[in-house]
Every structure is written in C-alpha cells, then in structure tokens.
Biopython code that builds the backbone (N, CA, C, O; Angstrom):
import numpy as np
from Bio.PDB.StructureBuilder import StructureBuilder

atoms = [
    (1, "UNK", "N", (0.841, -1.172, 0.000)),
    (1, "UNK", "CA", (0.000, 0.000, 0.000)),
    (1, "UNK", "C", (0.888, 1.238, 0.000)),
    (1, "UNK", "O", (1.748, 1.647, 0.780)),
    (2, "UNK", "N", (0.340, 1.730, -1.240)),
    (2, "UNK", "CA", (1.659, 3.580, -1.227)),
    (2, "UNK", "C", (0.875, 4.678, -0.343)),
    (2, "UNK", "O", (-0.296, 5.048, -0.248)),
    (3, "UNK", "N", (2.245, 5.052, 0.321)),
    (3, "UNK", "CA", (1.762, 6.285, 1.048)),
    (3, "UNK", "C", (1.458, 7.627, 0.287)),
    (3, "UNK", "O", (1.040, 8.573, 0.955)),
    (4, "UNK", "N", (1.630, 7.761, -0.986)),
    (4, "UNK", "CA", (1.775, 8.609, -1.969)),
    (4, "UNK", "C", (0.107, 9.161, -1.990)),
    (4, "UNK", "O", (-0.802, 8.384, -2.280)),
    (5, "UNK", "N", (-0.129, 10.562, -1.653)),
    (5, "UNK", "CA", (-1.814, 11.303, -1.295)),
    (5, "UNK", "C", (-1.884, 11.060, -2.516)),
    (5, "UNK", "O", (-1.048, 10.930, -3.410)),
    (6, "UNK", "N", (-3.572, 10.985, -2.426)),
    (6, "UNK", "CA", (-4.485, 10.883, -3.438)),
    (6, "UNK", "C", (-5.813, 11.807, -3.108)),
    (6, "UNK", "O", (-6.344, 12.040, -2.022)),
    (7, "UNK", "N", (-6.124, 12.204, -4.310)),
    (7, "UNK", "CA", (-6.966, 13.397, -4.229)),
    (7, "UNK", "C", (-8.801, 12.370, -3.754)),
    (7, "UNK", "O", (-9.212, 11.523, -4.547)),
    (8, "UNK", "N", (-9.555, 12.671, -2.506)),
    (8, "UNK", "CA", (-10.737, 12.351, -2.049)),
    (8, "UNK", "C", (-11.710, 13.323, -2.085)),
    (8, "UNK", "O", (-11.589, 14.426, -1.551)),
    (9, "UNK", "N", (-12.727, 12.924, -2.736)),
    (9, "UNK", "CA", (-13.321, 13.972, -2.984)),
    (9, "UNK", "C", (-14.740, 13.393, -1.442)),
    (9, "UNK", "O", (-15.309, 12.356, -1.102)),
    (10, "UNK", "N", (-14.697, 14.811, -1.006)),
    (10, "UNK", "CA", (-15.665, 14.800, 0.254)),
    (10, "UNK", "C", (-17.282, 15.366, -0.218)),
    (10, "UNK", "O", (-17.590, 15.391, -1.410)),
    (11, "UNK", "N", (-18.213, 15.791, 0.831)),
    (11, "UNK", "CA", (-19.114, 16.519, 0.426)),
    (11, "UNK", "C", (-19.877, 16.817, 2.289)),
    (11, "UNK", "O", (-20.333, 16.036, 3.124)),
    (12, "UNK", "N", (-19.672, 18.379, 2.265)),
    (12, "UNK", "CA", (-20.554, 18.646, 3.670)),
    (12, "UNK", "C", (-21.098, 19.974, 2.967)),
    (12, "UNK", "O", (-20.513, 20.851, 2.330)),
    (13, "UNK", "N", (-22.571, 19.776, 3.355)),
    (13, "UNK", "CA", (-23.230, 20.268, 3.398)),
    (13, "UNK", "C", (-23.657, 21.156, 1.470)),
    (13, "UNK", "O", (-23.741, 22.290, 0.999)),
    (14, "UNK", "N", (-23.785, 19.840, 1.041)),
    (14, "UNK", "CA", (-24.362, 19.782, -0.532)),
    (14, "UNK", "C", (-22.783, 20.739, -1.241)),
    (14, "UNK", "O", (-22.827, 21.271, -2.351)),
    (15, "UNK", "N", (-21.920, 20.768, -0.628)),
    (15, "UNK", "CA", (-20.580, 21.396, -1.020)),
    (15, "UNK", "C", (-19.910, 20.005, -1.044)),
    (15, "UNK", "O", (-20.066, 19.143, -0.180)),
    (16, "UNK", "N", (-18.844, 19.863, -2.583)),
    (16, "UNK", "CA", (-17.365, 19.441, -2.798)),
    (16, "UNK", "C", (-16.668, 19.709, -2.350)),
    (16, "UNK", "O", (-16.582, 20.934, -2.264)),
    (17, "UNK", "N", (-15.660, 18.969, -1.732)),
    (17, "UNK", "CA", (-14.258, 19.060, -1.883)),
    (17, "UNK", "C", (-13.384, 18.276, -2.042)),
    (17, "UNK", "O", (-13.547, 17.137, -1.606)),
    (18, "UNK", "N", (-12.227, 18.612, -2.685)),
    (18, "UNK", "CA", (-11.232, 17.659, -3.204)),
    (18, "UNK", "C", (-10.165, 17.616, -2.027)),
    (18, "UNK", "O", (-9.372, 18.538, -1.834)),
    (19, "UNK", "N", (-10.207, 16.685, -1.409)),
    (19, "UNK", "CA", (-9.012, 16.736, -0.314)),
    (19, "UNK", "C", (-7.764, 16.078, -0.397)),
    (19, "UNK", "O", (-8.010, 14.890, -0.603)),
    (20, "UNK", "N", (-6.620, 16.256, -0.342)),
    (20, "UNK", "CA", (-5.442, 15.170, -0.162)),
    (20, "UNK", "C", (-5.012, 14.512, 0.843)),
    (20, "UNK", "O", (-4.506, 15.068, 1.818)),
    (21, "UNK", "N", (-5.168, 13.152, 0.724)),
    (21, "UNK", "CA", (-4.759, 12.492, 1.927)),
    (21, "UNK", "C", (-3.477, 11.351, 1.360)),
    (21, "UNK", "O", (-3.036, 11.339, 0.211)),
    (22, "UNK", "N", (-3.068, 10.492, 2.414)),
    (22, "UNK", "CA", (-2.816, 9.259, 2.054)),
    (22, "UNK", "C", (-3.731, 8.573, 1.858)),
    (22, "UNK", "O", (-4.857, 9.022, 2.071)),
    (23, "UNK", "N", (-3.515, 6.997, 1.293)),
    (23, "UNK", "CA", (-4.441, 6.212, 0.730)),
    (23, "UNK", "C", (-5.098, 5.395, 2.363)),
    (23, "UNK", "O", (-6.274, 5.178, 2.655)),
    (24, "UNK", "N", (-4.296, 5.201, 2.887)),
    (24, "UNK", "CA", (-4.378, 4.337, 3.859)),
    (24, "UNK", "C", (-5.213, 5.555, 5.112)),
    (24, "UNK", "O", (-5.508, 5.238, 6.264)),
    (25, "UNK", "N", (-5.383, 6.555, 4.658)),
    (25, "UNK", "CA", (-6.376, 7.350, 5.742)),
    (25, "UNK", "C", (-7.477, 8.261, 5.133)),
    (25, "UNK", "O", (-8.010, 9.290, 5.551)),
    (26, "UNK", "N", (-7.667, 7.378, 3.772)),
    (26, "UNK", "CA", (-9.476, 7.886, 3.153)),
    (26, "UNK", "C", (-10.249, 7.577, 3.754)),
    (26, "UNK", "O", (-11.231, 8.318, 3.708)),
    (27, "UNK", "N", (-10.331, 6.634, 4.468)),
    (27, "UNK", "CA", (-11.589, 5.512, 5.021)),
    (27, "UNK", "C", (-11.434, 6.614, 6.319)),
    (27, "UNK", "O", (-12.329, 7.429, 6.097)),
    (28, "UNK", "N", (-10.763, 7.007, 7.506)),
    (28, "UNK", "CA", (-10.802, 7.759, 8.248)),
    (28, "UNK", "C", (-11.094, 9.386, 7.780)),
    (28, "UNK", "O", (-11.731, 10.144, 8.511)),
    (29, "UNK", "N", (-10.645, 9.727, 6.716)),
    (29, "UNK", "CA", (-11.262, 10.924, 6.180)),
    (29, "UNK", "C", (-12.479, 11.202, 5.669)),
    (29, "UNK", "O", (-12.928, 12.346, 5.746)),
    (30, "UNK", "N", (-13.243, 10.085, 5.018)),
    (30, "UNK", "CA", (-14.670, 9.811, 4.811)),
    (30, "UNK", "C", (-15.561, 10.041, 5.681)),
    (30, "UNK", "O", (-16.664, 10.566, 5.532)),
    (31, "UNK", "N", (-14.930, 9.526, 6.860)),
    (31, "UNK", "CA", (-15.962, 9.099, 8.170)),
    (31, "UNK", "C", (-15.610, 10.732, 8.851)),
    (31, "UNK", "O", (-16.524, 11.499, 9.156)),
    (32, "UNK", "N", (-14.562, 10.982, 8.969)),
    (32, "UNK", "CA", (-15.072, 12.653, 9.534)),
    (32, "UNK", "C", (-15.509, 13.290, 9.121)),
    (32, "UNK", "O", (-16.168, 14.065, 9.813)),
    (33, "UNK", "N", (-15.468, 13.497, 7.299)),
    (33, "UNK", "CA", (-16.327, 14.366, 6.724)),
    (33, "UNK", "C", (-17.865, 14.298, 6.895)),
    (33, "UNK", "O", (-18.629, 15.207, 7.221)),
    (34, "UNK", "N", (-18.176, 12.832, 6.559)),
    (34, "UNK", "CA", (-19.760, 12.819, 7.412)),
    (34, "UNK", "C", (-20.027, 12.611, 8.870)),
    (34, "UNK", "O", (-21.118, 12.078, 9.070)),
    (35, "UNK", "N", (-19.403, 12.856, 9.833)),
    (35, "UNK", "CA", (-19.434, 13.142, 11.374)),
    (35, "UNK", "C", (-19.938, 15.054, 11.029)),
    (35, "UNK", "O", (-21.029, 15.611, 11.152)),
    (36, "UNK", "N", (-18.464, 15.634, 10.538)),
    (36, "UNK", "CA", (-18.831, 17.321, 10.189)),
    (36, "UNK", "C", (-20.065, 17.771, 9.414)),
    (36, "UNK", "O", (-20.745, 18.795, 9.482)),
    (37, "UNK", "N", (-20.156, 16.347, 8.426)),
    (37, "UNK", "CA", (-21.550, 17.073, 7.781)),
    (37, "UNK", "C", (-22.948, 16.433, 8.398)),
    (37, "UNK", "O", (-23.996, 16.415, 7.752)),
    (38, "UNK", "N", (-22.822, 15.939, 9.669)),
    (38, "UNK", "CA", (-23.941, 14.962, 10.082)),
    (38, "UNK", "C", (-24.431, 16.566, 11.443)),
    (38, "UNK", "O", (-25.535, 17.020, 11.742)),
    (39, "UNK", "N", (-22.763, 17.031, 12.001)),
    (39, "UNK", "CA", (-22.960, 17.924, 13.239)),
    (39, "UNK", "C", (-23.501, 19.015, 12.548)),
    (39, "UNK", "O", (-24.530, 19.505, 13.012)),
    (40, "UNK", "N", (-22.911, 19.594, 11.319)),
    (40, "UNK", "CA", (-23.558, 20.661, 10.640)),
    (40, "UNK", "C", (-24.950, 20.371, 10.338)),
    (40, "UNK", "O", (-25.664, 20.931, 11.170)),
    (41, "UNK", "N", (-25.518, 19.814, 9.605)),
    (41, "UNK", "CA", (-26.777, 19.492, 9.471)),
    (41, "UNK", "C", (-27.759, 19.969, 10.852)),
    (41, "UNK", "O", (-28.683, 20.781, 10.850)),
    (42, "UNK", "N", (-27.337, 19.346, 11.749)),
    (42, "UNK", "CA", (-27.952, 19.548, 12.981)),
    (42, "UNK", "C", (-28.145, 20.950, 13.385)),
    (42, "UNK", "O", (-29.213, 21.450, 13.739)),
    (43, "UNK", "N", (-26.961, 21.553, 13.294)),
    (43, "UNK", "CA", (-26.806, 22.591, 13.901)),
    (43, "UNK", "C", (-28.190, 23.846, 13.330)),
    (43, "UNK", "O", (-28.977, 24.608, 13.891)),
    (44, "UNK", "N", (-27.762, 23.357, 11.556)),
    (44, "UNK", "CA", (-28.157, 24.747, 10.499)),
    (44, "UNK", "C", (-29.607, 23.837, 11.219)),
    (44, "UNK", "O", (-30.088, 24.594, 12.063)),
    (45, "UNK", "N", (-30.324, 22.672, 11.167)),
    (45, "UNK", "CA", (-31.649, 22.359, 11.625)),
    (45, "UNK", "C", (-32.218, 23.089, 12.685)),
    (45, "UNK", "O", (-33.441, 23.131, 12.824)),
    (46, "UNK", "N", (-31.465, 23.651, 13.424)),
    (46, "UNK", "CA", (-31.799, 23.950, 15.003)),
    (46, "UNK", "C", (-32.059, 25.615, 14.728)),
    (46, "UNK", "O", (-32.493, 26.205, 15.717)),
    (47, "UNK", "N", (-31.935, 26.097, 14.016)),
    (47, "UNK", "CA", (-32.144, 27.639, 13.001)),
    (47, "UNK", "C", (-31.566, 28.116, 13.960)),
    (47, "UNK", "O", (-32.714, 28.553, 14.026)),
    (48, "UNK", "N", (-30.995, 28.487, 14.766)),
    (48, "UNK", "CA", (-30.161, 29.461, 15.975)),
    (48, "UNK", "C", (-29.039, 30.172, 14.855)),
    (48, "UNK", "O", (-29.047, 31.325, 14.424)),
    (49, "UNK", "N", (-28.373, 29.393, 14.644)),
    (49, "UNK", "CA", (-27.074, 29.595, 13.620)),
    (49, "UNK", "C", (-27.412, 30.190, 12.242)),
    (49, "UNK", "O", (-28.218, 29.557, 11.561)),
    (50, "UNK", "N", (-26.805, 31.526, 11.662)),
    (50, "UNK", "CA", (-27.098, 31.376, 10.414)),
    (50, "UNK", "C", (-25.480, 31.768, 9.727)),
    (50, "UNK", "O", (-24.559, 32.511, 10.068)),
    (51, "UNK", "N", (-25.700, 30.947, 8.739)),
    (51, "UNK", "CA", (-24.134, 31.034, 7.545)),
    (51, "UNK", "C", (-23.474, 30.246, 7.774)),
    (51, "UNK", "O", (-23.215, 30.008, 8.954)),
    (52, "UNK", "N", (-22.915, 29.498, 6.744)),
    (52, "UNK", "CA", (-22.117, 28.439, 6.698)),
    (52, "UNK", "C", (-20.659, 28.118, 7.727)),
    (52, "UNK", "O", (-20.298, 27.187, 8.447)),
    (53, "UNK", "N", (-19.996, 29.697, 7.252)),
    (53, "UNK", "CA", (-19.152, 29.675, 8.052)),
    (53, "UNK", "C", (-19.365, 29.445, 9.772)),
    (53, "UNK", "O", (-18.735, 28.637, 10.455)),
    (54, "UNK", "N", (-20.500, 30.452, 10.286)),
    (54, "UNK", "CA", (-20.896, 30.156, 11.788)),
    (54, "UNK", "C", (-21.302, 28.719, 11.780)),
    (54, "UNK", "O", (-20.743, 28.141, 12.712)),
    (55, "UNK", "N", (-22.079, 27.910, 11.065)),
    (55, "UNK", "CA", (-22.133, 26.625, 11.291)),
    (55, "UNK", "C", (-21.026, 25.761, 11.783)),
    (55, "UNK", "O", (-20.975, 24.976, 12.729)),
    (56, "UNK", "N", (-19.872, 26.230, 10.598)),
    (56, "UNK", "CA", (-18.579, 25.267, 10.975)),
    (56, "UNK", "C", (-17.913, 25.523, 11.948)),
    (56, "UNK", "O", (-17.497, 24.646, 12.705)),
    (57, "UNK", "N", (-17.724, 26.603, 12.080)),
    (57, "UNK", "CA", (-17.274, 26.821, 13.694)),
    (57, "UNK", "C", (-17.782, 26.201, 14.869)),
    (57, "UNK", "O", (-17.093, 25.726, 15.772)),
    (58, "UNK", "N", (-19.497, 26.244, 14.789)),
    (58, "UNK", "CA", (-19.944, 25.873, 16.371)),
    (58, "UNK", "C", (-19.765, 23.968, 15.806)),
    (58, "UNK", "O", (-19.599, 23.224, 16.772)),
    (59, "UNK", "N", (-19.781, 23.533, 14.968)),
    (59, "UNK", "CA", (-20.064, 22.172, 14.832)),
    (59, "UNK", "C", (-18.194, 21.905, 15.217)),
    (59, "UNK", "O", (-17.814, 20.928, 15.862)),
    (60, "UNK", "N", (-17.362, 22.836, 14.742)),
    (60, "UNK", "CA", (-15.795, 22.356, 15.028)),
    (60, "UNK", "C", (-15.542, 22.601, 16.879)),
    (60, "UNK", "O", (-14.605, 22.241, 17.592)),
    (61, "UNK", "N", (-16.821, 23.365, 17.216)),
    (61, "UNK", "CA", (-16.449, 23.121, 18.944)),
    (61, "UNK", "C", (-17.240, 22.411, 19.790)),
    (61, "UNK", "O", (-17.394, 22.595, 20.998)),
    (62, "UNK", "N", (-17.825, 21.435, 18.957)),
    (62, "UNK", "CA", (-19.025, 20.540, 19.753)),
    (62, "UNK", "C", (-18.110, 19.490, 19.776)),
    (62, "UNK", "O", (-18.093, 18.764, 20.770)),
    (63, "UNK", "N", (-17.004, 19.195, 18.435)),
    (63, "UNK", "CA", (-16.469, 17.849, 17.877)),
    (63, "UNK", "C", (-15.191, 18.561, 19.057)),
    (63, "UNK", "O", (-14.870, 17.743, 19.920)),
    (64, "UNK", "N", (-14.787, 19.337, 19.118)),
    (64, "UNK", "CA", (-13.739, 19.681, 20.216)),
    (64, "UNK", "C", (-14.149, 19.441, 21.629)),
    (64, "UNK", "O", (-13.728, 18.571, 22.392)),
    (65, "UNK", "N", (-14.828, 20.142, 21.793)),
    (65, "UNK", "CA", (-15.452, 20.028, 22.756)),
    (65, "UNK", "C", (-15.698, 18.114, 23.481)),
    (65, "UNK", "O", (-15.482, 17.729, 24.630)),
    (66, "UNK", "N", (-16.160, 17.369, 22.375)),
    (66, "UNK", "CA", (-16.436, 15.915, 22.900)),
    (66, "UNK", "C", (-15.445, 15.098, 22.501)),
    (66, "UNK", "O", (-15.708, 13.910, 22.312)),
    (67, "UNK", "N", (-14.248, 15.550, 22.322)),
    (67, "UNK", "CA", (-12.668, 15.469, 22.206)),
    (67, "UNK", "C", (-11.944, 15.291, 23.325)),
    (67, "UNK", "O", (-11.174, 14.383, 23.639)),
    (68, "UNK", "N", (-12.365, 16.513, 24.034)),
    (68, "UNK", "CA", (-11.645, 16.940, 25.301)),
    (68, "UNK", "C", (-12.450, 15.799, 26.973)),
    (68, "UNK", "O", (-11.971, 15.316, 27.998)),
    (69, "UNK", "N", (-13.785, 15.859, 26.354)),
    (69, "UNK", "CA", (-14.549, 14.926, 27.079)),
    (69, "UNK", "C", (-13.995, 13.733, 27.551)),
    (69, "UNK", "O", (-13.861, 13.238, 28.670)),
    (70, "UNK", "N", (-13.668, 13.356, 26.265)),
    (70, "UNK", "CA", (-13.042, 11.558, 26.257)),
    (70, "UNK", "C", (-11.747, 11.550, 26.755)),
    (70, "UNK", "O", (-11.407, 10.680, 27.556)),
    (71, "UNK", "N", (-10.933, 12.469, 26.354)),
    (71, "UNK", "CA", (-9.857, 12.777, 26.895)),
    (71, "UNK", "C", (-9.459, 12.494, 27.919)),
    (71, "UNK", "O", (-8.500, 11.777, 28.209)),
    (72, "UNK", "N", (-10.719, 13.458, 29.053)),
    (72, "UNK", "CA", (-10.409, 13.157, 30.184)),
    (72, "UNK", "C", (-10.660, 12.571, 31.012)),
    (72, "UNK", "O", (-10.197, 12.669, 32.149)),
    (73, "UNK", "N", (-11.894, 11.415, 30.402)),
    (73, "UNK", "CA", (-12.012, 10.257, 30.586)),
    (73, "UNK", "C", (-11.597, 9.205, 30.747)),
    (73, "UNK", "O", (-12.173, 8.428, 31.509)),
    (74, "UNK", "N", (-10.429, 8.848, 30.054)),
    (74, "UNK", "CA", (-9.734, 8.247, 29.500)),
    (74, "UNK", "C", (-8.222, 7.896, 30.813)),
    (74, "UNK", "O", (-7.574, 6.858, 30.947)),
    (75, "UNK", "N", (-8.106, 9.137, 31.528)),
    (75, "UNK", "CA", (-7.197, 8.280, 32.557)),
    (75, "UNK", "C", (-7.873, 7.698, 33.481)),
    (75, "UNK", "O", (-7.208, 7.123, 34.342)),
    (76, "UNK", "N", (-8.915, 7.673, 33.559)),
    (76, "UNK", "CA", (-9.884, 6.563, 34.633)),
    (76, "UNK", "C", (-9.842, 5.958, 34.041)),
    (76, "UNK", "O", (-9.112, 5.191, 34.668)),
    (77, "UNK", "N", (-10.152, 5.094, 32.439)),
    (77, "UNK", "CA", (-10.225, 4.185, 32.471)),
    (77, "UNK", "C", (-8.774, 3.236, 32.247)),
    (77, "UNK", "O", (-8.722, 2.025, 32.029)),
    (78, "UNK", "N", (-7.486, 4.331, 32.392)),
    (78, "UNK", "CA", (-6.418, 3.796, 31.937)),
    (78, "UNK", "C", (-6.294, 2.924, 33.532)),
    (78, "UNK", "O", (-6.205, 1.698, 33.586)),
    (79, "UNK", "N", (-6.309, 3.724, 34.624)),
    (79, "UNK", "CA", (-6.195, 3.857, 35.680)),
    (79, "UNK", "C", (-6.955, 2.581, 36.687)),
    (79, "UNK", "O", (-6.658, 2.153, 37.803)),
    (80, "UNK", "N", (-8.376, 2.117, 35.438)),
    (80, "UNK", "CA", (-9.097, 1.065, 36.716)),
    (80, "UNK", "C", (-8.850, -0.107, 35.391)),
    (80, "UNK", "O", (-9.438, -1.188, 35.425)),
    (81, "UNK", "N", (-8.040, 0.210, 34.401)),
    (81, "UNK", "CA", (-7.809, -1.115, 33.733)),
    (81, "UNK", "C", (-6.284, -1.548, 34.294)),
    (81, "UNK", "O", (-5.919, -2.722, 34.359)),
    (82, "UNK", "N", (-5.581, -0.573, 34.629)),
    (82, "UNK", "CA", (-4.133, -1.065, 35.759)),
    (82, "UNK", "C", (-4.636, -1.437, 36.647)),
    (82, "UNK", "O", (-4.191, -2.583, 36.707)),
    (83, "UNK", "N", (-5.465, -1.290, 37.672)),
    (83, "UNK", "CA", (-5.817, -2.453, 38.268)),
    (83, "UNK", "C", (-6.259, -3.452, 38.346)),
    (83, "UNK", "O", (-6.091, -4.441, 39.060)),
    (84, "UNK", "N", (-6.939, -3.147, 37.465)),
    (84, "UNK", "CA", (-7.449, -4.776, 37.012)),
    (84, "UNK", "C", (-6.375, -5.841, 36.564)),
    (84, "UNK", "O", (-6.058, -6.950, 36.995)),
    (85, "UNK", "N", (-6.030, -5.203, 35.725)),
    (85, "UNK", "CA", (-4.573, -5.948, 35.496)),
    (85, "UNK", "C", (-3.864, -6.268, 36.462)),
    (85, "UNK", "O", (-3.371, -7.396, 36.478)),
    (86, "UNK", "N", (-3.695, -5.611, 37.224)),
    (86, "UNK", "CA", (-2.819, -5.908, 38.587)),
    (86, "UNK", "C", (-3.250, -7.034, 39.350)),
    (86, "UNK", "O", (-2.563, -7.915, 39.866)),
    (87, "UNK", "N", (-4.389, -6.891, 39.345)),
    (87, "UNK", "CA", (-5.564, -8.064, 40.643)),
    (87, "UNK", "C", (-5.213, -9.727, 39.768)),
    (87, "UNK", "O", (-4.863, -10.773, 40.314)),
    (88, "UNK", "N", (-5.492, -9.443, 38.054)),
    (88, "UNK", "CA", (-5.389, -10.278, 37.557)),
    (88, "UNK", "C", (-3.780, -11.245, 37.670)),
    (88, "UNK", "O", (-3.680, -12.472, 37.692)),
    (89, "UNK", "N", (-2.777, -10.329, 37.721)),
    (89, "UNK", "CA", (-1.633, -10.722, 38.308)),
    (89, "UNK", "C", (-1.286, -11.487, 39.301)),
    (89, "UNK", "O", (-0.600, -12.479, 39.549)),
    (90, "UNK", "N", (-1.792, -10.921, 39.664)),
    (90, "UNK", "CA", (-1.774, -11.598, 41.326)),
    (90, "UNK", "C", (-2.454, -12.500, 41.461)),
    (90, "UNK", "O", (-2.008, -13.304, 42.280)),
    (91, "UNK", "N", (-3.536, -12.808, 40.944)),
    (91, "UNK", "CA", (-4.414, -14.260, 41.255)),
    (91, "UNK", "C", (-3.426, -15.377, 40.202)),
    (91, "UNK", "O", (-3.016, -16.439, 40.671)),
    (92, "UNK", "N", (-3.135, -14.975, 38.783)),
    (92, "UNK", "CA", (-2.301, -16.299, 38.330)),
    (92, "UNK", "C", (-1.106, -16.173, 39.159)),
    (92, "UNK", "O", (-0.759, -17.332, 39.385)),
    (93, "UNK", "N", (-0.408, -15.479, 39.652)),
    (93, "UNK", "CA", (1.270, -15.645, 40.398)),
    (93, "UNK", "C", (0.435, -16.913, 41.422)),
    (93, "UNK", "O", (0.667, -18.122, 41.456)),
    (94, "UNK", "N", (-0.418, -16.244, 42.065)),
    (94, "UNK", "CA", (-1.040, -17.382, 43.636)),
    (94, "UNK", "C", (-1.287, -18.145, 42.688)),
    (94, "UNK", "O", (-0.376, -18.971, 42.620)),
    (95, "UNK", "N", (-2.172, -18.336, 41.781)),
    (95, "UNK", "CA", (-2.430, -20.011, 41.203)),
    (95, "UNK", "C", (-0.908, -20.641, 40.754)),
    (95, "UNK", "O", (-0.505, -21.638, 41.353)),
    (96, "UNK", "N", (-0.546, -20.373, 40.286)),
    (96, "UNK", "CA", (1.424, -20.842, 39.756)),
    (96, "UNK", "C", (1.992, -20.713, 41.175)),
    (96, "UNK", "O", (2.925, -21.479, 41.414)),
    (97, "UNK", "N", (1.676, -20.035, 41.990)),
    (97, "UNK", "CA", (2.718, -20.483, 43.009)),
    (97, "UNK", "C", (2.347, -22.257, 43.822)),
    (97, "UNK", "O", (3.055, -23.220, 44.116)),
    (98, "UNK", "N", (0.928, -21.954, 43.922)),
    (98, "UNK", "CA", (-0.064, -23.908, 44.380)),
    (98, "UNK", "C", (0.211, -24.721, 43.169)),
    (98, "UNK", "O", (-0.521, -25.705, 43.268)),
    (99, "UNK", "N", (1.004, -24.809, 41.915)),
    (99, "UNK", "CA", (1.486, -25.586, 41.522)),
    (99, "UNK", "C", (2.829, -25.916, 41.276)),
    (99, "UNK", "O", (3.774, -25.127, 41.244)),
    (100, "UNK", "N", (2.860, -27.424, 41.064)),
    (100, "UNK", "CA", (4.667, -27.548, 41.094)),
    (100, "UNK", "C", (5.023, -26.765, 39.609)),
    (100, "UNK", "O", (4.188, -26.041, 39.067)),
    (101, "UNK", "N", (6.161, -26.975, 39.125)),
    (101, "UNK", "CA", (6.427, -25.906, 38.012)),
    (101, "UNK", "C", (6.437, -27.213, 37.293)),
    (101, "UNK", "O", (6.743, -28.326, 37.720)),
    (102, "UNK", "N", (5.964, -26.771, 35.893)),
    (102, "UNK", "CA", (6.080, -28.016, 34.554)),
    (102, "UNK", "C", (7.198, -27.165, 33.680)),
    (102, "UNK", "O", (7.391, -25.956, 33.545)),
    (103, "UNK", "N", (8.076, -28.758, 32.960)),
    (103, "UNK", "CA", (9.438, -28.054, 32.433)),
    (103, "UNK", "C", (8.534, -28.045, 30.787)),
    (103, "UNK", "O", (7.664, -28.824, 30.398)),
    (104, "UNK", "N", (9.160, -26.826, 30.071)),
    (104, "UNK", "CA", (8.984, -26.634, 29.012)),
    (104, "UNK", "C", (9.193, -28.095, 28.081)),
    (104, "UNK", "O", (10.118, -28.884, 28.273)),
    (105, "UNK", "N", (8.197, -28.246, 27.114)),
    (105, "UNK", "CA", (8.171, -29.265, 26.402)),
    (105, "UNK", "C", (9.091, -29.477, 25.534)),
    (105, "UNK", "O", (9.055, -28.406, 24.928)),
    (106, "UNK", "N", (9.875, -30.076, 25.047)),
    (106, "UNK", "CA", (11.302, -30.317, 23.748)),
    (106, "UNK", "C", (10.701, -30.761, 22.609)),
    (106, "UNK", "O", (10.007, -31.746, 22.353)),
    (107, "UNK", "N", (11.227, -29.563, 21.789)),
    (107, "UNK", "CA", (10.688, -29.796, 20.428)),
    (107, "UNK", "C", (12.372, -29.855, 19.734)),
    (107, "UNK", "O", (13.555, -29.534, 19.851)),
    (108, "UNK", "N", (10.971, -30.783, 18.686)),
    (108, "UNK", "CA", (12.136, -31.383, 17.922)),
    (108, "UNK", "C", (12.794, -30.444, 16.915)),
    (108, "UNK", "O", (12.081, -29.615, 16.349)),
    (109, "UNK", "N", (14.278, -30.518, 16.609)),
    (109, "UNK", "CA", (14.608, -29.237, 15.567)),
    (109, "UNK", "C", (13.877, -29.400, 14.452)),
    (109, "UNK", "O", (13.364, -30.500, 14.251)),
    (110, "UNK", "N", (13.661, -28.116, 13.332)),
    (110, "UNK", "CA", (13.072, -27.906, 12.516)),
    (110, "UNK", "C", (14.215, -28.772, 11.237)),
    (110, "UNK", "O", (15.417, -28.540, 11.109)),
    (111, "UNK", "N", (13.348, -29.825, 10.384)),
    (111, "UNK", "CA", (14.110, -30.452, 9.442)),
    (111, "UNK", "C", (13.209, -30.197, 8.117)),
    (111, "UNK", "O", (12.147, -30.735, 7.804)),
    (112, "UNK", "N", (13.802, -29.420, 7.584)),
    (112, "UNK", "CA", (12.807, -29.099, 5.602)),
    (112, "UNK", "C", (13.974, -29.306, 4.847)),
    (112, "UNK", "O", (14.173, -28.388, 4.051)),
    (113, "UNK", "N", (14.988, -30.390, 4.825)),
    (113, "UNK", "CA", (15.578, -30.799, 3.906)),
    (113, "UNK", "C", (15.416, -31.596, 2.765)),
    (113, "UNK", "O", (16.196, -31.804, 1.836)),
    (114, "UNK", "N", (13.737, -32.208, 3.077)),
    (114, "UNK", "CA", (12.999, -32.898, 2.049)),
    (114, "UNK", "C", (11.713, -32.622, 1.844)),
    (114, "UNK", "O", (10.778, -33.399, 1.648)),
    (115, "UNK", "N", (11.737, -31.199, 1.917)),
    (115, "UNK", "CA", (11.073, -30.157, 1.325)),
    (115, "UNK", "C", (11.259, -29.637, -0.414)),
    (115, "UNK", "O", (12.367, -29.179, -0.690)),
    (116, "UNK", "N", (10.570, -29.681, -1.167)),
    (116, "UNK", "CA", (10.677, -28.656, -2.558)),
    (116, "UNK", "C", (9.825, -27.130, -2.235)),
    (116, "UNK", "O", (8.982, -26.665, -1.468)),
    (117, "UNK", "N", (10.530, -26.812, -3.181)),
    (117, "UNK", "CA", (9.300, -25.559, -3.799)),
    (117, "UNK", "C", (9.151, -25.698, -4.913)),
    (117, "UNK", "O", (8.373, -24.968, -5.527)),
]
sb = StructureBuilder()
sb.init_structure("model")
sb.init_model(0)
sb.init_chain("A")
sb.init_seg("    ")
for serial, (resi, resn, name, xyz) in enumerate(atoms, 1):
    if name == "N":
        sb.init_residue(resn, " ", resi, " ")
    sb.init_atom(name, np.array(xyz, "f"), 0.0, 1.0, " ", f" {name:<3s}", serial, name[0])
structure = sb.get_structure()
C-alpha cells in the first residue's frame, strides 16, 4: 500500500471538496467528513445559527469540545484497567505459586531438507 496522497473527494453540506490524503487514511477521512456534515446538518436544523461559516465553527467546537470529554475520561479508564490488570496478576502468580512448576516441552529441531518448492 503507497503512502503517496491521493486526491478524495468529500461533500458537507451539498458542497465538494477535493481533499489530499494518504491512501491508507481515506476511510478515516470519509468518516469525519460525514461526522462534520452529520454535526452541521444539525446545527443549520436547530435555526439558531445562520451562515455556513458560523455553522462550521460551532459544529468544530461541539467535535472539540467531545474530544476533550473523552480525553479526560480516559485516565480513569487507563487507571481502573491497571488495576485490574494488577488483581489479575496476582491471582495467576497465587495459582502458579499452588502448583509444582512443569518443564517446558522439547521440540524437535526444525528439518525441511525434504522439502521442494
């Protein structure tokens, strides 16, 4: 797969655009363009907002905005998945410690000398 951009053509809000990306991050560029044109939609629906430009702005600080959300969300859950992990530790060490130790199994060396391709 070439990293070499390729021109994607988007569409928010009955508007084109030709964007450049890599190939390997269209599928992620697709999906934000209709996230932006799913929040815009909403927004211009809600008639508060008028003009395109004010649309994109408040829809670029809702998507910021629930950015920052997860964000800081995110060391709790880093935080109660280290423990978990930890607890989980500790119960196999105690189970491996109530057993005797088993010796690694012997494998036989690898022989493809009467092998073709």
């Amino acid at each position: 797969m070439s990293d070499e951009p390729l021109q994607v053509s988007i569409k928010i809000l009955e508007k084109e655009y030709r964007i450049a990306c890599a190939q390997h991050e269209q599928e992620d560029l697709r999906a934000s363009a209709r996230l932006l044109d799913h929040r815009m939609r909403e927004i211009r629906q809600n008639g508060r907002v008028i003009g395109t430009d004010r649309i994109a702005v408040i829809a670029a600080l809702n998507i910021a905005h629930d950015l920052i959300q997860l964000q800081r969300a995110q060391p709790s859950l880093d935080q109660d998945s280290g423990r978990r992990l930890r607890e989980l530790q500790e119960r196999v060490s105690m189970a491996l410690a109530d057993e005797p130790p088993v010796a690694p199994p012997v494998e036989a060396p690898l022989d493809a000398s009467n092998e073709r391709v």
